[in-house]
VOPAGU-2260 file (C-alpha; in pm, 1 decimal, decimal comma):
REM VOPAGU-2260
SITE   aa  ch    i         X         Y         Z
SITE  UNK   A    0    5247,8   -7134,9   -5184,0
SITE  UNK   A    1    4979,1   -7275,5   -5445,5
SITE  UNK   A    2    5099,1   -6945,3   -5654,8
SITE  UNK   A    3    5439,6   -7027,4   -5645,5
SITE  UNK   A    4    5375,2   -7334,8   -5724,8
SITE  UNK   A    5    5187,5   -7291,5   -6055,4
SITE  UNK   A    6    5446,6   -6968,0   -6121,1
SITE  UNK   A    7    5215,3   -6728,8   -6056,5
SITE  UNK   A    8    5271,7   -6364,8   -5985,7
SITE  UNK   A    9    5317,0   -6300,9   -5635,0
SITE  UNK   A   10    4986,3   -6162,3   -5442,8
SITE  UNK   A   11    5191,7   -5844,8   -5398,5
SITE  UNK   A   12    5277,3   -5789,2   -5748,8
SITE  UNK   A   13    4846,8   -5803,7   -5753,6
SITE  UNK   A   14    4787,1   -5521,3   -5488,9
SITE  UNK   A   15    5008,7   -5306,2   -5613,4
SITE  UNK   A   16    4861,7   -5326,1   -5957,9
SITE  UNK   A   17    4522,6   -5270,8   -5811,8
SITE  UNK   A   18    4598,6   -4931,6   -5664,6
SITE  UNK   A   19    4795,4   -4867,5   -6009,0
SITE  UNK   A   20    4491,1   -4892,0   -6267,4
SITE  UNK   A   21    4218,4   -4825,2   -5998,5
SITE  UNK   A   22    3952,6   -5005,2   -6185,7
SITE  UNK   A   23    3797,5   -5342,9   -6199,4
SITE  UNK   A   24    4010,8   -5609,0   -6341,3
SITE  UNK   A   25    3678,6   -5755,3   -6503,2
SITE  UNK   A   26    3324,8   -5711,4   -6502,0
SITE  UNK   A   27    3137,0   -5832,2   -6173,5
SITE  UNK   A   28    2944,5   -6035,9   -6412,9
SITE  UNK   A   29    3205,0   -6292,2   -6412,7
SITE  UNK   A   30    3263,8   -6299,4   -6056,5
SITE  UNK   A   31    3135,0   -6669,2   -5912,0
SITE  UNK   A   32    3101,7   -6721,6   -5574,0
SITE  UNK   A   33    3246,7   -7104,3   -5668,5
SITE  UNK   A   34    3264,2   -7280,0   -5362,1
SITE  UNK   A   35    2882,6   -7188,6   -5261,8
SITE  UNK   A   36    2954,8   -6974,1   -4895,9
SITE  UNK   A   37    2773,8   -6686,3   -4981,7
SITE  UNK   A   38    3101,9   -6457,8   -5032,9
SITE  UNK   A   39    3349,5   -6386,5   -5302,6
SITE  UNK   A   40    3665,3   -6393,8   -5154,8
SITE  UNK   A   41    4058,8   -6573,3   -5154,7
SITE  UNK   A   42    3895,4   -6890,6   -5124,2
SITE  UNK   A   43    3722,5   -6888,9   -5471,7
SITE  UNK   A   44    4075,5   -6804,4   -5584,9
SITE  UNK   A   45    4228,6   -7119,8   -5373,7
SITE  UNK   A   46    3941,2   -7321,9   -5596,1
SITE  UNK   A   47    4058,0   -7203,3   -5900,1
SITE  UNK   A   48    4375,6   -7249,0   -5844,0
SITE  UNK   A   49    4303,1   -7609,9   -5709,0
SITE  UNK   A   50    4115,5   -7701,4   -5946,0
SITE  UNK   A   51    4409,1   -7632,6   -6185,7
SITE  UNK   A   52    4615,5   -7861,5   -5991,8
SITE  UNK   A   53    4353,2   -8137,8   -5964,7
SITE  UNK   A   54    4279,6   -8083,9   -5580,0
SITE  UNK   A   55    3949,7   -7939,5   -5631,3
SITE  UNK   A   56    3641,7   -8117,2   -5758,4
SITE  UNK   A   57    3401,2   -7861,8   -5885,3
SITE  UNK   A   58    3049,9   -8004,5   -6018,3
SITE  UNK   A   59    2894,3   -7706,3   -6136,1
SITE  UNK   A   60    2916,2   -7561,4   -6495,7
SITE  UNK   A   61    3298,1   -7504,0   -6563,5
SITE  UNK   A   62    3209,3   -7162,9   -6720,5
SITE  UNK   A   63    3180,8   -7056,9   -6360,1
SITE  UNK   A   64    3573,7   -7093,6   -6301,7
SITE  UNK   A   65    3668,9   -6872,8   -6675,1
SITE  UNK   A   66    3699,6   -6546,3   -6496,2
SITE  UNK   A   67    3868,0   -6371,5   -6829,9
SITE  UNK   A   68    3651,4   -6536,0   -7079,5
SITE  UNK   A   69    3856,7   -6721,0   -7264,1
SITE  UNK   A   70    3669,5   -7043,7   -7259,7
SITE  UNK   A   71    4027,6   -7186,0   -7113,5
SITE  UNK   A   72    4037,1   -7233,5   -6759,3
SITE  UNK   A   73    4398,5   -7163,6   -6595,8
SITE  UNK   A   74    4615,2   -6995,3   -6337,9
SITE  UNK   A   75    4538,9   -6659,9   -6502,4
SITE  UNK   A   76    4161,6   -6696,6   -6397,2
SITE  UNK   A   77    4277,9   -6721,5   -6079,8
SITE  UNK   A   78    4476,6   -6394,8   -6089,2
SITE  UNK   A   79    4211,2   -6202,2   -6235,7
SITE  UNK   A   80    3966,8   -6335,7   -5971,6
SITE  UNK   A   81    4223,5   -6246,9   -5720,9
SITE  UNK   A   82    4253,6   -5873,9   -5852,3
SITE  UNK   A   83    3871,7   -5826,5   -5825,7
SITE  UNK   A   84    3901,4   -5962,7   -5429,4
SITE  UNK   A   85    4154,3   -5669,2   -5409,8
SITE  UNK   A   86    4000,5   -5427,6   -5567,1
SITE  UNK   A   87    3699,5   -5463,7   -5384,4
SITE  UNK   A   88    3840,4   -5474,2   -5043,7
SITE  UNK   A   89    4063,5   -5180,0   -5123,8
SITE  UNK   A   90    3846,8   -4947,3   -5237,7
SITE  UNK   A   91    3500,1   -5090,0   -5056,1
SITE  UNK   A   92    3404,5   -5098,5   -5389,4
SITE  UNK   A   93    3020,5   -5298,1   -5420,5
SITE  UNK   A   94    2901,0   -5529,8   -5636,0
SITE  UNK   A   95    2642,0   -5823,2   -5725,0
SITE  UNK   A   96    2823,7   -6106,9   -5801,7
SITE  UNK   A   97    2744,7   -6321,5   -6140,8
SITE  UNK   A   98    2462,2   -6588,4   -6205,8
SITE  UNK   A   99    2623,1   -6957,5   -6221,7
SITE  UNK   A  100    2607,5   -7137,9   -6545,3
SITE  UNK   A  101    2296,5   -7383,9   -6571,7
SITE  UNK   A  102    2557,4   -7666,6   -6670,4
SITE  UNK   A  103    2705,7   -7922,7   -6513,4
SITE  UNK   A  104    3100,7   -8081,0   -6519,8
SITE  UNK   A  105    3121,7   -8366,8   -6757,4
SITE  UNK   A  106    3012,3   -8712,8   -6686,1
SITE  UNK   A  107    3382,2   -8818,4   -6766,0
SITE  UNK   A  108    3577,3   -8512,6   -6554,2
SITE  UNK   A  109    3603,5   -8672,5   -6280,5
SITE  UNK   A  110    3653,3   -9055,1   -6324,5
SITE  UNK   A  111    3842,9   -9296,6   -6066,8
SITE  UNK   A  112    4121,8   -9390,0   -6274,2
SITE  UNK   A  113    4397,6   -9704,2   -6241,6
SITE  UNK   A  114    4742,8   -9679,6   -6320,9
SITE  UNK   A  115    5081,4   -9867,9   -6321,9
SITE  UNK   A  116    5421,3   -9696,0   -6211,8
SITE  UNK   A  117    5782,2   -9809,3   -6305,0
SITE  UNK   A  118    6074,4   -9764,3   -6160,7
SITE  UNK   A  119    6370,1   -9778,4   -6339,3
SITE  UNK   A  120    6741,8   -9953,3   -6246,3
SITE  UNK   A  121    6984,1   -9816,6   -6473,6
SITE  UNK   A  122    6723,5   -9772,0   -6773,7
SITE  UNK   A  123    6617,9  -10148,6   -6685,3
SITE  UNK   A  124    6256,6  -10155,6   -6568,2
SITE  UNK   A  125    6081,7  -10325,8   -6227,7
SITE  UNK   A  126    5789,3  -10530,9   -6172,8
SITE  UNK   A  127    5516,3  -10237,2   -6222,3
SITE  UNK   A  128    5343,6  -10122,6   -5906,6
SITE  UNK   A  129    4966,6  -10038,8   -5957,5
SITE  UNK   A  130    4805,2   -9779,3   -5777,5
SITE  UNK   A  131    4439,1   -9593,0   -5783,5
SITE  UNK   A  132    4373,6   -9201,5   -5843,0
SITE  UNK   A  133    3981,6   -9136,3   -5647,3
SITE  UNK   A  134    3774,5   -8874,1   -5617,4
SITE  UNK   A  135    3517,5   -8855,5   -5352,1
SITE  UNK   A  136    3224,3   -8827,0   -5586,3
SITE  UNK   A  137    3117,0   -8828,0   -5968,4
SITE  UNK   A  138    2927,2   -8542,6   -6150,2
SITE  UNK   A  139    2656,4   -8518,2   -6378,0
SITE  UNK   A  140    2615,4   -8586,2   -6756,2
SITE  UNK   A  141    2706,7   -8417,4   -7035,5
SITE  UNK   A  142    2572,2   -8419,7   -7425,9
SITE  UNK   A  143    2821,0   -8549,2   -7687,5
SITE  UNK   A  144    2994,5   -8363,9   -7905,7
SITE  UNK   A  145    3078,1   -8323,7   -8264,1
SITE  UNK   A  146    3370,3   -8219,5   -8504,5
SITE  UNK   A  147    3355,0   -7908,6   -8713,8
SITE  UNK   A  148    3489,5   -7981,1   -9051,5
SITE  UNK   A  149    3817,8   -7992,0   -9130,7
SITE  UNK   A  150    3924,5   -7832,8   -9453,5
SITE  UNK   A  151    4248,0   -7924,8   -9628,8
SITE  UNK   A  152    4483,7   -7698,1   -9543,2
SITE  UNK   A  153    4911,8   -7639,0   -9604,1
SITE  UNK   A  154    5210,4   -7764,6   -9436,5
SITE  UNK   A  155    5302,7   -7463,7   -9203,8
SITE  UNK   A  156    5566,0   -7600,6   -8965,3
SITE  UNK   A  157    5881,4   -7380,9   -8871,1
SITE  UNK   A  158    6129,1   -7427,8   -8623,5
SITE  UNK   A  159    6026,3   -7394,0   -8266,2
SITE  UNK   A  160    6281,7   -7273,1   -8003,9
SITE  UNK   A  161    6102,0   -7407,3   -7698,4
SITE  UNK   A  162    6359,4   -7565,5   -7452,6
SITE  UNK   A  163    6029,4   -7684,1   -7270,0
SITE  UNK   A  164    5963,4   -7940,9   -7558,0
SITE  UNK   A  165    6149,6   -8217,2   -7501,5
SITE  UNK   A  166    6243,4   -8534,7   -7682,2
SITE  UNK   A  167    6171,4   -8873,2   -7513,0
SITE  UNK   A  168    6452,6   -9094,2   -7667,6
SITE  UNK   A  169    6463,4   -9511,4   -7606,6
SITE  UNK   A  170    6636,0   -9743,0   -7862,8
SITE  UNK   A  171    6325,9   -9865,4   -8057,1
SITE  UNK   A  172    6245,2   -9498,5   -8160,8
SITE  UNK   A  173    6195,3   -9165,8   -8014,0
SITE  UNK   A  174    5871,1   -8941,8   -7923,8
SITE  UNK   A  175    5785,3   -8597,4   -7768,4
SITE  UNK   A  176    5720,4   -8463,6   -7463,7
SITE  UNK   A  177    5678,9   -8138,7   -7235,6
SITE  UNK   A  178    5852,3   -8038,0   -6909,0
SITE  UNK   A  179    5539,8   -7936,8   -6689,1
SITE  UNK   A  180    5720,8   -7929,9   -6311,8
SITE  UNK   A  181    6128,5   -7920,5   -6201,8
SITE  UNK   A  182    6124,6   -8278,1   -6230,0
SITE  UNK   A  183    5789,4   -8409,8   -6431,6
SITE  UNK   A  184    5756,1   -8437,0   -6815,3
SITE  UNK   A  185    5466,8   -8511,0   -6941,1
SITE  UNK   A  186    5390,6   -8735,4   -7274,3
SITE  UNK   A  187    5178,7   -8965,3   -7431,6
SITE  UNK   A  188    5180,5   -9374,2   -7326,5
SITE  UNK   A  189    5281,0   -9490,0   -7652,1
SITE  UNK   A  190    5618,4   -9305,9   -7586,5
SITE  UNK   A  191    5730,0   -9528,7   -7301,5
SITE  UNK   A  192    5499,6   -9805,4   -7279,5
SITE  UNK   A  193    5486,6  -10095,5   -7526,1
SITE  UNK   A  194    5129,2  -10251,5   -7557,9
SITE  UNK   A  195    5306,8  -10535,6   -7807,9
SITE  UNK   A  196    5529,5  -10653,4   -7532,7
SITE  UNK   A  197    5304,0  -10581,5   -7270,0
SITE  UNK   A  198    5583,1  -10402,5   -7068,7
SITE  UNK   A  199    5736,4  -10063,5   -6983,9
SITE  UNK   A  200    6056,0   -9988,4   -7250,1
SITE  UNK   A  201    6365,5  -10010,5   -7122,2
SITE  UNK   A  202    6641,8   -9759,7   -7134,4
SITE  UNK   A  203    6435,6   -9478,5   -7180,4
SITE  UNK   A  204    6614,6   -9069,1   -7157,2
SITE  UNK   A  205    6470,4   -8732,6   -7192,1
SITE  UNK   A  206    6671,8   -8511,7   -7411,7
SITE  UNK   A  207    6648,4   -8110,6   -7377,4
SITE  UNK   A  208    6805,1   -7919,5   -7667,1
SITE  UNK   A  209    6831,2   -7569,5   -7641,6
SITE  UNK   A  210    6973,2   -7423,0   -8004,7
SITE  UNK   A  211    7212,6   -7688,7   -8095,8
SITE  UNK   A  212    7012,7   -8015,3   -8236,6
SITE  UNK   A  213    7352,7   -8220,9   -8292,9
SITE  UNK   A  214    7421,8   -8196,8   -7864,5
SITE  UNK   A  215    7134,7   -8245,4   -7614,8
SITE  UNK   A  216    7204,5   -7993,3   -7352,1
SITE  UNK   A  217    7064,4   -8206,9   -7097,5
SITE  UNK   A  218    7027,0   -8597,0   -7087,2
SITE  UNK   A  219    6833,8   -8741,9   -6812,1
SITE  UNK   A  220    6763,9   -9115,2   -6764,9
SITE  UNK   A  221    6391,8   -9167,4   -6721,1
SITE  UNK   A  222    6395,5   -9305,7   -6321,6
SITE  UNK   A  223    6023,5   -9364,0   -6278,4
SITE  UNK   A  224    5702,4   -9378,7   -6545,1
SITE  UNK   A  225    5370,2   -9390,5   -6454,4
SITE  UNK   A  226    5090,3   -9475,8   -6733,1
SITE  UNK   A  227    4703,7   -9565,3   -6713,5
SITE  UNK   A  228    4596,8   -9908,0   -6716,8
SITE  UNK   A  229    4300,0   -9835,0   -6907,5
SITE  UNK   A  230    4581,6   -9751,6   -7193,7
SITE  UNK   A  231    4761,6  -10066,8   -7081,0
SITE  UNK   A  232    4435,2  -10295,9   -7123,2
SITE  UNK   A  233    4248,1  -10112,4   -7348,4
SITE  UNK   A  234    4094,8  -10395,9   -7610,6
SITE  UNK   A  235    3955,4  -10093,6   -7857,7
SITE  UNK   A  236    4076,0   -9831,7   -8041,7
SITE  UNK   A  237    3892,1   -9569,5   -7875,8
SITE  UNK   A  238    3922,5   -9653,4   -7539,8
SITE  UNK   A  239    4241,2   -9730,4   -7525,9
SITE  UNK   A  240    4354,2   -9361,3   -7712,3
SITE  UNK   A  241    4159,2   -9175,4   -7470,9
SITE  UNK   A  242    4440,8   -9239,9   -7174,9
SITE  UNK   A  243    4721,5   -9262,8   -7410,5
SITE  UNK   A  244    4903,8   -9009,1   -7169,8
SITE  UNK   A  245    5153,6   -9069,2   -6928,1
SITE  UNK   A  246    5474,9   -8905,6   -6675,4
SITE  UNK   A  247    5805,1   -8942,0   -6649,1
SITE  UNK   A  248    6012,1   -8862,7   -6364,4
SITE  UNK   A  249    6392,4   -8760,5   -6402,3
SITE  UNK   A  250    6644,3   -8672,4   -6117,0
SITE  UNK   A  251    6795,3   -8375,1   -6284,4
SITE  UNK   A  252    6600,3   -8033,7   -6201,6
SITE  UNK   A  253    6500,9   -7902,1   -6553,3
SITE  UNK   A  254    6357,7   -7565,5   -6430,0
SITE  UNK   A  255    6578,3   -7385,6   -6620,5
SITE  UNK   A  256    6420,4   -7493,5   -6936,1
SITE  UNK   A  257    6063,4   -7355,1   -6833,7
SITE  UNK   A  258    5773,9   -7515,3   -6806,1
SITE  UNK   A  259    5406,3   -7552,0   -6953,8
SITE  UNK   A  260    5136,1   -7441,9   -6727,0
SITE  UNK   A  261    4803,8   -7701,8   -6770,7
SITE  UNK   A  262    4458,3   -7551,6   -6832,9
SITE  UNK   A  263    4142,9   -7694,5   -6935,9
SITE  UNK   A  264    3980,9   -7623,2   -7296,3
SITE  UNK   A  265    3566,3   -7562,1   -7252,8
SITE  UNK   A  266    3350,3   -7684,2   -7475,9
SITE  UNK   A  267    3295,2   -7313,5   -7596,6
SITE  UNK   A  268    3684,9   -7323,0   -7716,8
SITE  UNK   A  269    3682,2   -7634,6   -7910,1
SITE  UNK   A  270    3329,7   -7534,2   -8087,7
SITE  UNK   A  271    3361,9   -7175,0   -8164,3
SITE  UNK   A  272    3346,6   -7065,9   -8572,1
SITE  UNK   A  273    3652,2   -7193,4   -8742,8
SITE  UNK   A  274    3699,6   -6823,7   -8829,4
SITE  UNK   A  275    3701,1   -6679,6   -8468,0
SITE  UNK   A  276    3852,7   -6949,5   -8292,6
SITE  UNK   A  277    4197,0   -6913,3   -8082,6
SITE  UNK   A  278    4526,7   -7044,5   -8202,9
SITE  UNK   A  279    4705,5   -7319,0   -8080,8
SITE  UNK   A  280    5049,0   -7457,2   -8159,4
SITE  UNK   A  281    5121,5   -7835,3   -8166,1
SITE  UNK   A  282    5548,8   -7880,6   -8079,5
SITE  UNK   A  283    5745,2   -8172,3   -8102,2
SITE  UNK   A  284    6072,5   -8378,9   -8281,6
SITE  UNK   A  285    5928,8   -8438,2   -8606,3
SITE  UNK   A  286    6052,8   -8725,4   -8804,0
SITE  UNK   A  287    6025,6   -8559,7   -9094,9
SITE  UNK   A  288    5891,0   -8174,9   -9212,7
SITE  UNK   A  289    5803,6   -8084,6   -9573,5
SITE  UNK   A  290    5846,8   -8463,9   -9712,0
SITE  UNK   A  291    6212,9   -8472,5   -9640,0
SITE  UNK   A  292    6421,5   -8608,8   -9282,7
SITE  UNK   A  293    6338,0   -8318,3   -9004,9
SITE  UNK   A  294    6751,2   -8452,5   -8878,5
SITE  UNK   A  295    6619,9   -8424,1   -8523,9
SITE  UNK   A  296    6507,5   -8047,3   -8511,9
SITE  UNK   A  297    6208,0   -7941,4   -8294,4
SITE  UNK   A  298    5946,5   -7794,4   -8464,3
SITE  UNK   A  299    5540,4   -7598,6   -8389,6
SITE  UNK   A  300    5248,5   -7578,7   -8628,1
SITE  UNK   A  301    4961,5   -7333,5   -8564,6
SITE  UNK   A  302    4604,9   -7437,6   -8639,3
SITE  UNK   A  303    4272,2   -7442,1   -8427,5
SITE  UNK   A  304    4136,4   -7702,4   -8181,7
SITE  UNK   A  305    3817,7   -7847,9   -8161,7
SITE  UNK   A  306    3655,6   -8103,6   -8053,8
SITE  UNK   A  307    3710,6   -8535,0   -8174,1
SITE  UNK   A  308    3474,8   -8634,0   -8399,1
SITE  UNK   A  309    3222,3   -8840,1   -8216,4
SITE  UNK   A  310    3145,5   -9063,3   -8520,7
SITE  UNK   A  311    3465,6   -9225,7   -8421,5
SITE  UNK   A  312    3353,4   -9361,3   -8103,6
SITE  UNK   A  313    3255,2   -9719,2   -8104,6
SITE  UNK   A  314    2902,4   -9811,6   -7980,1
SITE  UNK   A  315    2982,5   -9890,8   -7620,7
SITE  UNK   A  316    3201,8   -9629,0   -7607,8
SITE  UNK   A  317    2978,3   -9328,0   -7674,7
SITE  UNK   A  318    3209,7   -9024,8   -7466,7
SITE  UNK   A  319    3552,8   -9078,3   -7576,2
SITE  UNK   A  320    3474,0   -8724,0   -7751,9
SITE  UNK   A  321    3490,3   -8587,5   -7382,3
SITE  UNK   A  322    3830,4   -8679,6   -7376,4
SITE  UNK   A  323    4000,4   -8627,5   -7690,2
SITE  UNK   A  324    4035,1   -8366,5   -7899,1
SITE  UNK   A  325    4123,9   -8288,5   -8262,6
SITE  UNK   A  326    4317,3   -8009,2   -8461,3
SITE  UNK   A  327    4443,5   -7841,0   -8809,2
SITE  UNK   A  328    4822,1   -7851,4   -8680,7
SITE  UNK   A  329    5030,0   -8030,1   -8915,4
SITE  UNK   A  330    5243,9   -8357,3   -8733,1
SITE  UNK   A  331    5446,9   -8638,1   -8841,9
SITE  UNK   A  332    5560,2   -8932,1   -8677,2
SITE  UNK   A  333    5778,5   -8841,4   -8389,2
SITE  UNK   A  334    5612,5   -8537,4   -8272,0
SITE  UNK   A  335    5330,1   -8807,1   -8062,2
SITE  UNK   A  336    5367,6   -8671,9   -7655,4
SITE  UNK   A  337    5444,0   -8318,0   -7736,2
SITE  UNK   A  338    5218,5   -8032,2   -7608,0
SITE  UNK   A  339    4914,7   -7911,1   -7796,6
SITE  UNK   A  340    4906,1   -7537,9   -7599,3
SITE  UNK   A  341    4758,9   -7152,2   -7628,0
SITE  UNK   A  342    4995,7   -6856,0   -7599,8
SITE  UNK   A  343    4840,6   -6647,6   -7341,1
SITE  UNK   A  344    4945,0   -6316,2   -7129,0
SITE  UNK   A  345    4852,0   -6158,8   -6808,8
SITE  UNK   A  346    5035,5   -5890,0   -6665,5
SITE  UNK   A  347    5253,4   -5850,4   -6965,4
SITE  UNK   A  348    5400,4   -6221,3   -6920,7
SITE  UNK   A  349    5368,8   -6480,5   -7184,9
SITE  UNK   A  350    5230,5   -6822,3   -7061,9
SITE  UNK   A  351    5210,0   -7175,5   -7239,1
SITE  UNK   A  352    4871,5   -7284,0   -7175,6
SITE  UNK   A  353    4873,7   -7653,0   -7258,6
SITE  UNK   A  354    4555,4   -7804,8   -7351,5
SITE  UNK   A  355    4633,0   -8146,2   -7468,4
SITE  UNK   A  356    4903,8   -8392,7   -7564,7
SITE  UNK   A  357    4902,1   -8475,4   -7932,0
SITE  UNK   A  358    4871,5   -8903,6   -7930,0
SITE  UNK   A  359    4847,0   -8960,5   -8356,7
SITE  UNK   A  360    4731,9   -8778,7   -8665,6
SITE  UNK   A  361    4816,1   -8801,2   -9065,4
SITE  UNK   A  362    4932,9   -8564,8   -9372,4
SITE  UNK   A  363    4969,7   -8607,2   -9676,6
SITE  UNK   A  364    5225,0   -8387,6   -9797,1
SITE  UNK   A  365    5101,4   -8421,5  -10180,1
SITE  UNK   A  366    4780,3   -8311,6  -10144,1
SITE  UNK   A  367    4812,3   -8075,7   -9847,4
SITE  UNK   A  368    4490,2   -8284,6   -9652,5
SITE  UNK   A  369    4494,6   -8531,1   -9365,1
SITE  UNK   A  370    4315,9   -8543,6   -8999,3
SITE  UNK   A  371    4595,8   -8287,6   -8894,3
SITE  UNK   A  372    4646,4   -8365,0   -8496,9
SITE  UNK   A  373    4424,6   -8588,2   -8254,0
SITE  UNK   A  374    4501,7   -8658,8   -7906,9
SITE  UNK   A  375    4440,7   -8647,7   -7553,2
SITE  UNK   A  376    4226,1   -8348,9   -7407,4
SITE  UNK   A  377    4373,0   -8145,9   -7094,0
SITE  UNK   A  378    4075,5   -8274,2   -6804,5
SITE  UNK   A  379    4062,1   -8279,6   -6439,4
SITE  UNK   A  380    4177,7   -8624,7   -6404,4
SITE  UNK   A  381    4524,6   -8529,3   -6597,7
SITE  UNK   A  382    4546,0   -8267,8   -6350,8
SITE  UNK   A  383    4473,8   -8467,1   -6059,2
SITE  UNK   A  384    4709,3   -8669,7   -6200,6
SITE  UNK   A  385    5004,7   -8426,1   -6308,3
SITE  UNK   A  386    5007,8   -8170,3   -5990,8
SITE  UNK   A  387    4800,8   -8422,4   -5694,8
SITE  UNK   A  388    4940,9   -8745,7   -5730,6
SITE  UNK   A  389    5117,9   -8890,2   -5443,5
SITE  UNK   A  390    5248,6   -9178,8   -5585,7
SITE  UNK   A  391    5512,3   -8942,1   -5775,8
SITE  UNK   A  392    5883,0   -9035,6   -5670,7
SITE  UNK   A  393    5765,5   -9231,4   -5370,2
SITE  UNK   A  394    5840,2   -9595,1   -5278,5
């Protein structure tokens, strides 16, 4: 069920590869035994795949859970992991399983977070209900990071085709956002909360285009919102744009728009060498591309992630870098909620790894230089959040 759920490929598909290629998926090396039993079996799988739908706390180094080494930690580790189990038990094959990382999860992976939810009467909001994401315990400390440089670099936007980037319309403005579940969109705060008002915007929609821009081909009232209060009361600038994320829940099912799968950027991925480093995409609705009026068309820039620059953390506020992210993708006004993501393939399918949700950023279209895209890193509490929150759609 958990890899239906995240649209995985069914364990069948897995066995029958196995006896296909008759090798190891990947070396033993990476092989973890993750939940500590002494075996290296399904149920490291289940934490993997847990873990990627924030159900699973796991305090040891998160390098443990990247099975195909791609310093990004999704559903595709889980498969891989899942392959080796297979192999071995089909073809008795023996092996010494990997050393754990000496790390440890980040201080700030697994915080106890606040929230308000709103639920909406005909686009008119109700009293907010507050409501408390725990987990059982916290994990251990983690050294602050720093931004590589960031070079000027040009304007390289083109259209994007993505049905799965959405536009979050209301009648002060419109954002971004990203369909992540048959109902659930995810976005940034800003888009539907209004911290000048002190209130949740009213007559709020989610608009899915597919090729034609002029006609959504789906408009869905936004029934329900949910956004942190740490966003909502945040007195600082960098506190408050580390939990500038949010959901929105619509009745219509969107699944046949696809979907972003979550996964969680290491610290290896947002450090390596500017020259080696994986590409990522930033999508959204664009006010404008190229200095001139983008007329409502969705569009993706490629550039690299790494991480926020910790010299813009105030004093008492030291590990906002832990939780924000930064990147060369070029965004105007109007793209803030869309998906920051990694194209990534296992078993000849494409997946949308999405890593963060872009929250701000500049460019100057003149010069060609700006701080490109900043926003909110992909964490363990946005997937606790996202996939294990029970307060979704409930009274």
């Amino acid at each position: 069920m958990v890899l239906q759920e995240l649209g995985c490929t069914d364990a069948q598909e897995v066995v029958e590869k196995v006896l296909r290629t008759n090798t190891p998926p990947v070396s033993s090396s990476e092989i973890i035994d993750i939940n500590n039993d002494n075996a290296c079996n399904v149920s490291d799988v289940q934490c993997i795949l847990t873990f990627c739908t924030g159900s699973y706390q796991y305090d040891g180094d998160f390098k443990d859970l990247d099975v195909n080494g791609d310093s990004v930690i999704d559903q595709n580790d889980a498969m891989l992991y899942l392959e080796f189990y297979v192999y071995v038990i089909t073809y008795s094959y023996s092996f010494t399983p990997g050393t754990p990382g000496s790390g440890s999860a980040p201080l700030t992976a697994y915080e106890n977070r606040s929230y308000q939810k709103c639920v909406f009467s005909n686009g008119t909001p109700n009293p907010a209900i507050p409501y408390s994401l725990n987990w059982s315990t916290r994990s251990a400390n983690m050294t602050s990071l720093a931004r590589n440089t960031v070079l000027p670099y040009p304007d390289n936007r083109e259209g994007d085709d993505n049905p799965a980037v959405v536009k979050i319309s209301r009648n002060s403005g419109s954002g971004s956002g990203a369909i992540i579940g048959n109902h659930l969109v995810l976005t940034c705060a800003h888009n539907i909360y209004s911290r000048e008002n002190n209130c949740f915007m009213s007559d709020g929609y989610v608009n899915v285009y597919t090729d034609n821009y002029s006609v959504p081909d789906l408009t869905c009232q936004i029934v329900e919102a949910h956004v942190p209060v740490s966003y909502i009361n945040g007195n600082s600038e960098p506190l408050r744009s580390s939990y500038d994320y949010a959901l929105v829940y619509v009745t219509e099912n969107l699944s046949d728009y696809g979907k972003f799968n979550l996964g969680v950027a290491t610290d290896d991925f947002l450090n390596v060498n500017a020259t080696d480093a994986e590409s990522v995409f930033a999508s959204g609705f664009p006010g404008y591309v190229y200095g001139q009026p983008a007329n409502g068309v969705r569009y993706l820039s490629e550039g690299i992630m790494g991480p926020f620059d910790v010299t813009a953390s105030i004093n008492n506020y030291p590990s906002s870098c832990e939780k924000r992210f930064h990147a060369t993708c070029v965004i105007s006004p109007g793209d803030s909620g869309g998906p920051v993501y990694m194209n990534t393939t296992y078993d000849n399918t494409d997946y949308n790894i999405l890593l963060g949700i872009t929250t701000g950023g500049t460019y100057n279209i003149q010069t060609q230089t700006g701080d490109g895209t900043y926003g909110v890193r992909v964490t363990p509490n946005l997937l606790f959040f996202y996939f294990s929150n029970s307060y979704i759609h409930t009274s």
